[in-house]
N, C-alpha and C positions, 0 to 999 in steps of 0.2 A: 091195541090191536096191531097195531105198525110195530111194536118189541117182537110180540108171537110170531111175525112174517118175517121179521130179521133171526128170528131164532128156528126156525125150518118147522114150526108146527103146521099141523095138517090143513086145511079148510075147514073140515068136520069140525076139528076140534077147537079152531077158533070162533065158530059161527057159532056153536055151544055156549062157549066160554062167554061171548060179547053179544050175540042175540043178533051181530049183521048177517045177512043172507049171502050163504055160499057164491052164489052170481056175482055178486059186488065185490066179493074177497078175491073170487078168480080175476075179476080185471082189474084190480087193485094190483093183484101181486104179479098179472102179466105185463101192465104196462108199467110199474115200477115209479110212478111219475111222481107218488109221494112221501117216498121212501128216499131218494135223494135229492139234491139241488142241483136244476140244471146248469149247466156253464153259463155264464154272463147273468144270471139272473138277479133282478136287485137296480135299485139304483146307481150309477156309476158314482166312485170317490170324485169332489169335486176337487181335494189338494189331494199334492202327490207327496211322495215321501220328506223331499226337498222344503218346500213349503208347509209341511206337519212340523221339522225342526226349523225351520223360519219363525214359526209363531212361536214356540217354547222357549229358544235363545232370546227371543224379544221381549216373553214377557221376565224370564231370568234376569236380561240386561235390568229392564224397568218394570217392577210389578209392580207398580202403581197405575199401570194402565186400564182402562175399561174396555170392556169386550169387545165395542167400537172403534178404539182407537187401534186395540192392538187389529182386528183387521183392515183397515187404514193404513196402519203400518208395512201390511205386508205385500201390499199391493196387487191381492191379487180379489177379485169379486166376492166375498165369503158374508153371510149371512153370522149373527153374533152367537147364533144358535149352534151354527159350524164350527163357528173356532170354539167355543165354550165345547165342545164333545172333544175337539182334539187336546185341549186343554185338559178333560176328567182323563184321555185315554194315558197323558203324560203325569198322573196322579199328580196332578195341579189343581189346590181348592182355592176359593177366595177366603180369605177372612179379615175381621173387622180389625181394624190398626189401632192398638190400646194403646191407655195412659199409662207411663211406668216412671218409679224411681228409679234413678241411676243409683248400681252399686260398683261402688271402689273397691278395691281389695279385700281392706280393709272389715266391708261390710260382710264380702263374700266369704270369710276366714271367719266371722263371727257368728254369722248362719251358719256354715259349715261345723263349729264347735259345737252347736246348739243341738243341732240335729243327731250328731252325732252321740251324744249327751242323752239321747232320749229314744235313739234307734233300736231299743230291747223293749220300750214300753209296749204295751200294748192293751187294748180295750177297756181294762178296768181302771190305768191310770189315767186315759185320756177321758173319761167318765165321770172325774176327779174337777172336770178341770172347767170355770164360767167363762166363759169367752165373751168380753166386751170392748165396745169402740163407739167411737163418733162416726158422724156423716153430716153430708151436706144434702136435702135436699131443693130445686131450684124450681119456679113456675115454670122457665123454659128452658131444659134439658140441652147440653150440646149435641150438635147430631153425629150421631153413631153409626151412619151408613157410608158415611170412609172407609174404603175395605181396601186390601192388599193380597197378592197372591204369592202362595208357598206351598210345598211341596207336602202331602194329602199325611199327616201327623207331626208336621214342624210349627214349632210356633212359629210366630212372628220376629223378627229379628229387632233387636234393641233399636237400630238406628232408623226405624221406617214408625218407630213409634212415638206419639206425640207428646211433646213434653207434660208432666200432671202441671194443669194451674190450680191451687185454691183459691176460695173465696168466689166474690163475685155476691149480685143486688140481686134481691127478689129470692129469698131463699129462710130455709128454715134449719137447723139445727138439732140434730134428732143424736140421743145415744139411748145405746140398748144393749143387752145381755142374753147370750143364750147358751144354757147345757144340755146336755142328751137326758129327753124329758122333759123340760120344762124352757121359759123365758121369764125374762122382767117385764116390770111395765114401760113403755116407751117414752122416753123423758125427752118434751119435745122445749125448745126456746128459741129465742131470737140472735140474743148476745151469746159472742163465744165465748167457750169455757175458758176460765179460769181455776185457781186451788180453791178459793170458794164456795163455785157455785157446783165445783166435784168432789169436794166433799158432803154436800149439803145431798150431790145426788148420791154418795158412797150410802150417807144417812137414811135415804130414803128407800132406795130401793137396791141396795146390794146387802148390808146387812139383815134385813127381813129373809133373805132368801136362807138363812139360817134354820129357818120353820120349814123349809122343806128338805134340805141338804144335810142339816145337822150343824157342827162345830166348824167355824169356817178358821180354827188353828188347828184341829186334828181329820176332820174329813172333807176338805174341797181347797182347791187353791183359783185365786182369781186373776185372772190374764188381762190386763189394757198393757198398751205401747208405752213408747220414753219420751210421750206429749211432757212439756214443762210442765202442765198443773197436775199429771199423773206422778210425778216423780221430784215433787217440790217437798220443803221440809214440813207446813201445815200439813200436805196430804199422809206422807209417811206420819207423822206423826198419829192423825187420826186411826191410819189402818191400824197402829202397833198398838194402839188403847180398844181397836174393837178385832183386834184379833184375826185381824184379814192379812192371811199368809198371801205373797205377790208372784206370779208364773214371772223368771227372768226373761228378758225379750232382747231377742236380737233387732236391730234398727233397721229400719225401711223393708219391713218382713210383712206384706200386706198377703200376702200369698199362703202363708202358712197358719193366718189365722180365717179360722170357719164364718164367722159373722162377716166377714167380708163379702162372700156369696148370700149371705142372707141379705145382704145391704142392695146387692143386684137385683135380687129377687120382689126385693120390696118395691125398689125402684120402676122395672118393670111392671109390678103391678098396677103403680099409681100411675106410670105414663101412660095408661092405657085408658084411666078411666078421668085423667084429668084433662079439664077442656080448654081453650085457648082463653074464657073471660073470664078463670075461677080467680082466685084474690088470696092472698096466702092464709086467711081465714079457714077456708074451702081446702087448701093442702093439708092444714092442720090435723082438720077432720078427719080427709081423708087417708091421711097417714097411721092417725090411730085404728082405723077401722083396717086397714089392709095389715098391721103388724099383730092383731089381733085374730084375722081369717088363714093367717101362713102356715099353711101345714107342716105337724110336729115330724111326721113320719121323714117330711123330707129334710126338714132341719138336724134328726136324730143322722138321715145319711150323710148329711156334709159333715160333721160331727166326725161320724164314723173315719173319712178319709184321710184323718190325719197320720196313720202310719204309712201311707203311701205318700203323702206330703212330706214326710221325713225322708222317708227314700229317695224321692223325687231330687230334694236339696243335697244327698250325698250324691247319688248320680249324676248332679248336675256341678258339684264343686262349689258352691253356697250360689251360686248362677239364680238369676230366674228362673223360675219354672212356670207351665201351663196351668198352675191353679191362682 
């Protein structure tokens, strides 16, 4: 109704149009009162322009602060709710401070090669291709509510990120495999791997997948990192007798393999549903039960996103990137 009155139609024709009664339309459109906004209306800004870039410079200087601190900072009375709005309004998001490898040159000239190498594939060759790795899972999880703030589609910056540690007590050992369509079964243990006990798992559960894929020397190629027992001469040996062609991998490239968000996802599942007295018996369990309920469709889409993870690595100069 208020478009029609800004647009000069009649009474009639609006009271028609909308079912309000002429009466209402005429003091509507004589007194005007909701058609625009009066002067001063509203609650007053409590920071001024000055103190809008007071908190932004601060948290620039130090984005490790918390919404509290940073108005503390600034000295002037601000509720955390205030600064967090002048914060969206300077597209400033929080986000969570990751684990990452450092890469050297070295590595980033290697990624870079790789990607470059494979930046005309597309759908049918990454469809080709088993994506597997290890993990760790632990009874109690590091906490992940350390967060950092940047500017609203930047990552995180290398140096506000926490060094990766492995290892560590109370923890279970899990690898797994997955392509667009299907997965393996979840090979869970205690002891870390070795050339032994991966080949034993190549045995078990990588050549079977044969029965679904086909010829794993003429239709799929299989992807683990350059872990010593993946790349020792028992394991090459075995693959070269059972015909398992090797995806080449550039080093500390956690980013551009899929199953690494599968490893999140999984993770996520089970912190959710495991409780503070369970025993690693109980993660076991639930481990297999949560890698078993992971929906394909969304595994098919991470999958999916490896040509923009190849782009990502040439736009970025073999750099980190956000996946």
């Amino acid at each position: 109704m208020f478009m029609l009155l800004s647009q000069g139609s009649s009474v009639r024709e609006i009271s028609r149009k909308t079912g309000v009664p002429q009466r209402t339309i005429r003091h509507w459109r004589s007194e005007d009162f909701r058609l625009k906004r009066k002067e001063g209306a509203g609650r007053p800004r409590r920071t001024s322009s000055r103190t809008d870039r007071s908190i932004v410079r601060t948290v620039l200087e130090n984005p490790t602060l918390s919404l509290s601190e940073i108005a503390a900072v600034t000295g002037v009375s601000l509720s955390v709710k205030s600064v967090h709005r002048r914060l969206q309004e300077a597209s400033l998001v929080n986000r969570r401070r990751p684990s990452i490898l450092e890469l050297t040159q070295h590595h980033k000239d290697a990624r870079l090669t790789w990607a470059m190498n494979r930046c005309h594939w597309r759908s049918p060759q990454w469809k080709r291709i088993v994506w597997s790795d290890e993990a760790s899972f632990h009874l109690k999880e590091k906490d992940d509510r350390l967060t950092v703030w940047v500017r609203s589609g930047n990552k995180v910056p290398d140096h506000l990120s926490f060094p990766k540690i492995q290892g560590g007590g109370g923890r279970l050992l899990v690898w797994g495999a997955v392509w667009r369509g299907g997965r393996s079964e979840l090979q869970i243990q205690k002891e870390t791997m070795n050339s032994l006990r991966y080949v034993d798992v190549l045995e078990r559960h990588v050549c079977p997948i044969a029965f679904e894929l086909g010829d794993p020397s003429t239709d799929w190629i299989f992807m683990d990192d350059n872990a010593s027992c993946h790349r020792s001469a028992v394991t090459k040996e075995f693959k070269e007798r059972a015909g398992i062609r090797t995806l080449p991998w550039p080093a500390r490239s956690p980013d551009l393999n899929p199953i690494e968000n599968v490893w999140s996802m999984l993770k996520r599942n089970v912190r959710r549903k495991l409780l503070p007295g369970d025993t690693i018996e109980q993660l076991r369990s639930l481990l297999q039960t949560e890698w078993g309920a992971l929906d394909q469709t969304r595994l098919d889409r991470i999958i999916d996103s490896m040509p923009s993870r190849v782009s990502a690595v040439i736009k970025e100069k073999g750099a980190r990137t956000k996946y």
